[in-house]
C-alpha positions in Angstrom: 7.3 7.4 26.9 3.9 6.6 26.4 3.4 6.8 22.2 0.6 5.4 19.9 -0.2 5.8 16.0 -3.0 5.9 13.5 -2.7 4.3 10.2 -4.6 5.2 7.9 -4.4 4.1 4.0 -2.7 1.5 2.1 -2.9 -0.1 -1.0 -1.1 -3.6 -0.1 0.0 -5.7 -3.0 -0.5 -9.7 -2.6 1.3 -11.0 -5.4 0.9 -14.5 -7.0 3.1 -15.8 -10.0 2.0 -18.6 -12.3 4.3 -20.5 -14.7 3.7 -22.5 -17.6 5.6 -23.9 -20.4 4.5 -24.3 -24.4 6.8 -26.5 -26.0 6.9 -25.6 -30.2 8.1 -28.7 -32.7 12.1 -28.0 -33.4 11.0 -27.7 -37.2 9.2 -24.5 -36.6 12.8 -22.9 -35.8 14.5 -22.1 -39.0 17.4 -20.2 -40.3 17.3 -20.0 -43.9 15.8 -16.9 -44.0 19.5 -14.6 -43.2 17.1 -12.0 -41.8 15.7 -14.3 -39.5 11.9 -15.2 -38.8 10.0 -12.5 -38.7 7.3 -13.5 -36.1 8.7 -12.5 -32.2 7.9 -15.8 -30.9 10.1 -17.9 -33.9 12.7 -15.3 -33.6 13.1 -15.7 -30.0 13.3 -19.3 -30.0 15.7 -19.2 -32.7 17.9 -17.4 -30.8 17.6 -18.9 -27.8 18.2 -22.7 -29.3 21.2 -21.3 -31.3 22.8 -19.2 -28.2 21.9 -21.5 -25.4 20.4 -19.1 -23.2 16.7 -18.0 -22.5 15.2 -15.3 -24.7 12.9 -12.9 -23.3 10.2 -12.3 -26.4 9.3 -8.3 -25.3 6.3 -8.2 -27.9 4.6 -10.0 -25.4 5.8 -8.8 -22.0 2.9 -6.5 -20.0 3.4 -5.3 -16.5 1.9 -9.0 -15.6 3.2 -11.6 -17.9 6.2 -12.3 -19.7 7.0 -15.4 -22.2 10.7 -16.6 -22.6 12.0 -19.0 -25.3 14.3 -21.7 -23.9 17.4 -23.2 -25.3 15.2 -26.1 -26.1 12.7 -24.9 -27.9 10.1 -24.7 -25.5 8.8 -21.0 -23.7 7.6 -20.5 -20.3 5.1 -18.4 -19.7 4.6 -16.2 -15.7 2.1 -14.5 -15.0 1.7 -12.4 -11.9 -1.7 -11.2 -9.8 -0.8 -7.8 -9.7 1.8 -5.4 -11.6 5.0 -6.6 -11.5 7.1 -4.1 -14.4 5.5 -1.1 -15.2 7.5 0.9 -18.7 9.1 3.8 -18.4 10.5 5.9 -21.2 9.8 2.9 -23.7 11.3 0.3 -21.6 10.4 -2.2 -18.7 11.2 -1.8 -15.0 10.7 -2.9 -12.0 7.9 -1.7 -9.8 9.8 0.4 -7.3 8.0 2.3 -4.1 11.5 4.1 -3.2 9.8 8.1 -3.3 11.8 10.5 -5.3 11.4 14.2 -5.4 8.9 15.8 -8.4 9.9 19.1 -9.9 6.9 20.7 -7.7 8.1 19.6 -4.3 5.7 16.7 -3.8 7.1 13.1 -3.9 6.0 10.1 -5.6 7.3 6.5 -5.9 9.5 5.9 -8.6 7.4 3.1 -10.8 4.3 2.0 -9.8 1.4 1.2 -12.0 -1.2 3.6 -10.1 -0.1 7.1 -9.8 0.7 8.6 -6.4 2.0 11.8 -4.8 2.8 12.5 -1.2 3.1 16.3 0.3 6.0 18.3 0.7 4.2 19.9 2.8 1.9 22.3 3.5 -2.1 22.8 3.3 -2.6 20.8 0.5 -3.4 16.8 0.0 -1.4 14.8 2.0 -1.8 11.9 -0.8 -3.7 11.9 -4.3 -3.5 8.1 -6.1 -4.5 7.9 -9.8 -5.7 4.5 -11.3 -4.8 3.6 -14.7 -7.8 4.7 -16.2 -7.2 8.1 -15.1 -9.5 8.1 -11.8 -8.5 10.2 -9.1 -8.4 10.8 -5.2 -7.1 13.1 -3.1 -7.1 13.0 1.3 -6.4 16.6 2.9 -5.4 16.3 6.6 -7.2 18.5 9.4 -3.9 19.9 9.6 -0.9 21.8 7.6 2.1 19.1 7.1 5.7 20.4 7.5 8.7 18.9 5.4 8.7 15.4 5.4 11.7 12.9 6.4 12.1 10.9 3.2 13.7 7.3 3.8 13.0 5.0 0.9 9.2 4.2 1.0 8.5 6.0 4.2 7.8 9.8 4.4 8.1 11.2 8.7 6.0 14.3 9.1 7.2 15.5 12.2 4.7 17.4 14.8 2.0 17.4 12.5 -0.2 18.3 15.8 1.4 18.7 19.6 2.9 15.1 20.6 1.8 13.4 17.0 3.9 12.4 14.2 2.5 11.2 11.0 4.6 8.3 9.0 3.6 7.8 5.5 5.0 4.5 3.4 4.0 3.8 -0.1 3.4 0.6 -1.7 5.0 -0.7 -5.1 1.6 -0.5 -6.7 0.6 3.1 -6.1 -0.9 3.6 -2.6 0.1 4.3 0.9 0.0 3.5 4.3 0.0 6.5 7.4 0.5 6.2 10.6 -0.4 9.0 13.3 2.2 8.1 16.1 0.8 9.7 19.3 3.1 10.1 22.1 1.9 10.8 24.9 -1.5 11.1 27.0 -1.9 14.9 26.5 -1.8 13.9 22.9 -4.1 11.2 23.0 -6.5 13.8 24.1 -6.6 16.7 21.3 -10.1 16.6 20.0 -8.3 16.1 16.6 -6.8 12.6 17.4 -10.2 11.4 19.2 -12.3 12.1 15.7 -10.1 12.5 12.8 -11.6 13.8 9.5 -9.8 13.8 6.6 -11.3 15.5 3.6 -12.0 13.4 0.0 -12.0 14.9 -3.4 -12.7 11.9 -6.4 -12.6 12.5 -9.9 -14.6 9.9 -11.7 -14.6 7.6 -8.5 -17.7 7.3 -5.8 -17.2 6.4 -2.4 -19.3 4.3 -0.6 -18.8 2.7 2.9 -19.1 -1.6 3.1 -21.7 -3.4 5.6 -17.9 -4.7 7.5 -17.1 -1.4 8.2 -14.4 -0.3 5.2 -14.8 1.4 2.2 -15.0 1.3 -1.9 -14.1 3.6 -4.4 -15.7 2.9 -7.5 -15.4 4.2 -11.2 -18.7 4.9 -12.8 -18.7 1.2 -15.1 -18.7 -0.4 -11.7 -15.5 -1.6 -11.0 -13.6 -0.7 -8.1 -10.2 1.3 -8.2 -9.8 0.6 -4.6 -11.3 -0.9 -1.6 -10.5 -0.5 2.2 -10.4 -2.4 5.4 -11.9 -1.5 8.5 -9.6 0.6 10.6 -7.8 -0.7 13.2 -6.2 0.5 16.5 -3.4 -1.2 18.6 -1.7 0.0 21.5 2.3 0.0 21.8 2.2 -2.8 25.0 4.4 -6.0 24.7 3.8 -9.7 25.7 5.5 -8.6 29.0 3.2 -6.7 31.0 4.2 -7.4 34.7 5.3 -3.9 35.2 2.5 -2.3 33.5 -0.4 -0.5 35.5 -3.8 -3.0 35.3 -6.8 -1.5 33.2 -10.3 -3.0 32.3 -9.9 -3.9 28.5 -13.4 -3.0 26.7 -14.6 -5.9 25.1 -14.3 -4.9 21.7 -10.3 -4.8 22.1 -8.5 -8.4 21.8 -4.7 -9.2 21.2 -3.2 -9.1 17.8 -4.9 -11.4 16.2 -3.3 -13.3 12.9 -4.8 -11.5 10.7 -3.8 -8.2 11.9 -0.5 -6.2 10.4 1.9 -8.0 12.7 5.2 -5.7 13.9 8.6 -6.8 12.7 9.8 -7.7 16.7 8.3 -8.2 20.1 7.6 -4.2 20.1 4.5 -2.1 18.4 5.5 0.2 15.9 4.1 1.8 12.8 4.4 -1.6 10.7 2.0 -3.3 12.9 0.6 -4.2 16.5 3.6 -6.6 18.6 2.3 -9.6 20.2 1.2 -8.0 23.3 -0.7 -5.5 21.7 -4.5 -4.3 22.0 -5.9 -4.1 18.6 -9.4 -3.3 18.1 -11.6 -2.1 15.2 -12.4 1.6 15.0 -16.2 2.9 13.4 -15.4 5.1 9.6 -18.5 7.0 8.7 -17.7 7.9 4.4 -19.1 10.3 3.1 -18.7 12.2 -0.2 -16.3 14.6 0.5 -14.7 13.5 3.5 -13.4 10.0 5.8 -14.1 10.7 9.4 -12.4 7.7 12.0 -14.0 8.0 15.8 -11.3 5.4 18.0 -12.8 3.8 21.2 -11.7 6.7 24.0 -11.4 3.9 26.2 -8.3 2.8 24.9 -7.2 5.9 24.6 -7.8 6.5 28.2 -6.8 3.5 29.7 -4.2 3.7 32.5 -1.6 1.7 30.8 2.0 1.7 29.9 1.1 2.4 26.6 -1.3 4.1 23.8 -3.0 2.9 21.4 -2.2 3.3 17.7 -5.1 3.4 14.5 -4.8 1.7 11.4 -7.2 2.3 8.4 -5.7 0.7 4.7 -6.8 0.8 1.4 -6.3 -1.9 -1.3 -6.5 -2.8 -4.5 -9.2 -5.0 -5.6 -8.0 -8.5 -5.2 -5.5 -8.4 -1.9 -6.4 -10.6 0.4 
């Protein structure tokens, strides 16, 4: 079956995680006081030297560092490029994409330091992402979405137009990837799937296309809640193409390069392009209220074994 997808946003953590280590003279850990010392950092390392085991010191802790006494007096210190605990009800956890159901039928990933909510379907937003400042931004499909297929990060919106699935996965830090999965030619050639606009609605956050062909969103002191790519398309072919009809590739296309999402296997699929893939960039116009992609028809047309899919992603400022 011929098939093909289009993905669209993503907020993609890249996560770094420094460590240090401070140690503290012995004589600053003390025990005459039968309350103990009163400063977290003492208390910890009094604890941890008289137990043996690390101490955690949680007046410190913030969704990117931590500090823990060691039995011997000294703490280490890691710090992390991006969120890596968010709290919850007063206490620390893990930064978790797995989507849960909200009492309004929408869904949203269980901790993540931006906010997010996927559809439950319907005419509404497919996604709106909130940044910790309160910013927001919402994307409405061309389309009504039916009942999604929840699977731990990924939401399937089956037969969202005729021959096209949409596959939504969240991220750990608040933002999504989607994937229009196109599966056969008569798909490939709805007007909808050729030029795709998907309506925008900010709240304290300006969008603005970059000269490489992505796209900002920016909060009125400047900085930028999130930042995007340019899109990309890639067609479902494999490094085997003996048995696959012959086609003029337009020069703009190339193989999957090593910077493009790469697929788990030999095989093209929503995660990224396989190894025989076509992947080219595809043209965003932004514009206030709406995202409009236009893919290459030639790829789209091409007499081949396989489709092409479209990828668009939006990060956080700082992934690489």
């Amino acid at each position: 079956m011929l098939s093909s997808s289009v993905r669209r946003l993503a907020l993609l953590p890249v996560t770094g995680v420094l460590l240090g280590a401070l140690t503290v003279p012995a004589g600053a850990v003390t025990t005459d006081d039968p309350s103990g010392p009163s400063d977290p950092l003492l208390a910890a390392q009094a604890k941890a030297v008289a137990d043996g085991t690390p101490v955690p010191v949680d007046a410190l802790t913030s969704e990117t560092d931590s500090v823990t006494a060691q039995p011997d007096g000294s703490f280490t210190t890691t710090s992390a490029v991006l969120p890596v605990r968010v709290q919850r009800e007063g206490a620390w956890v893990p930064v978790d994409a797995t989507l849960v159901a909200d009492a309004d039928g929408t869904y949203s990933p269980r901790a993540t330091p931006n906010g997010m909510r996927l559809s439950g379907g319907g005419s509404g937003p497919l996604a709106t992402l909130t940044d910790p400042a309160g910013h927001t931004m919402s994307l409405t499909m061309p389309f009504a979405l039916p009942t999604p297929q929840i699977s731990s990060d990924t939401a399937l919106y089956p037969s969202v137009l005729p021959g096209v699935d949409l596959s939504v996965s969240v991220t750990d830090q608040g933002g999504f990837s989607d994937v229009l999965i196109v599966h056969d030619a008569k798909a490939a050639a709805d007007p909808r799937v050729r030029r795709l606009t998907v309506a925008t609605d900010t709240d304290g956050l300006d969008l603005a296309a970059t000269p490489a062909g992505g796209m900002t969103a920016t909060a009125a002191d400047g900085s930028v809640s999130y930042t995007s790519p340019p899109p990309l398309m890639w067609d479902s072919g494999t490094s085997d193409t003996s048995t696959a009809p012959t086609a003029a590739r337009p020069a703009s296309f190339v193989r999957a390069a090593a910077d493009a999402p790469v697929a788990p296997s030999d095989a093209s699929s929503t995660a990224g392009p396989g190894p025989g893939a076509q992947v080219g960039q595809v043209p965003m116009t932004t514009a206030d209220d709406a995202i409009t992609l236009a893919p290459d028809t030639s790829l789209l047309d091409a007499p081949r074994h396989a489709l092409p899919r479209l990828h668009r992603s939006l990060r956080e400022p700082g992934h690489q």
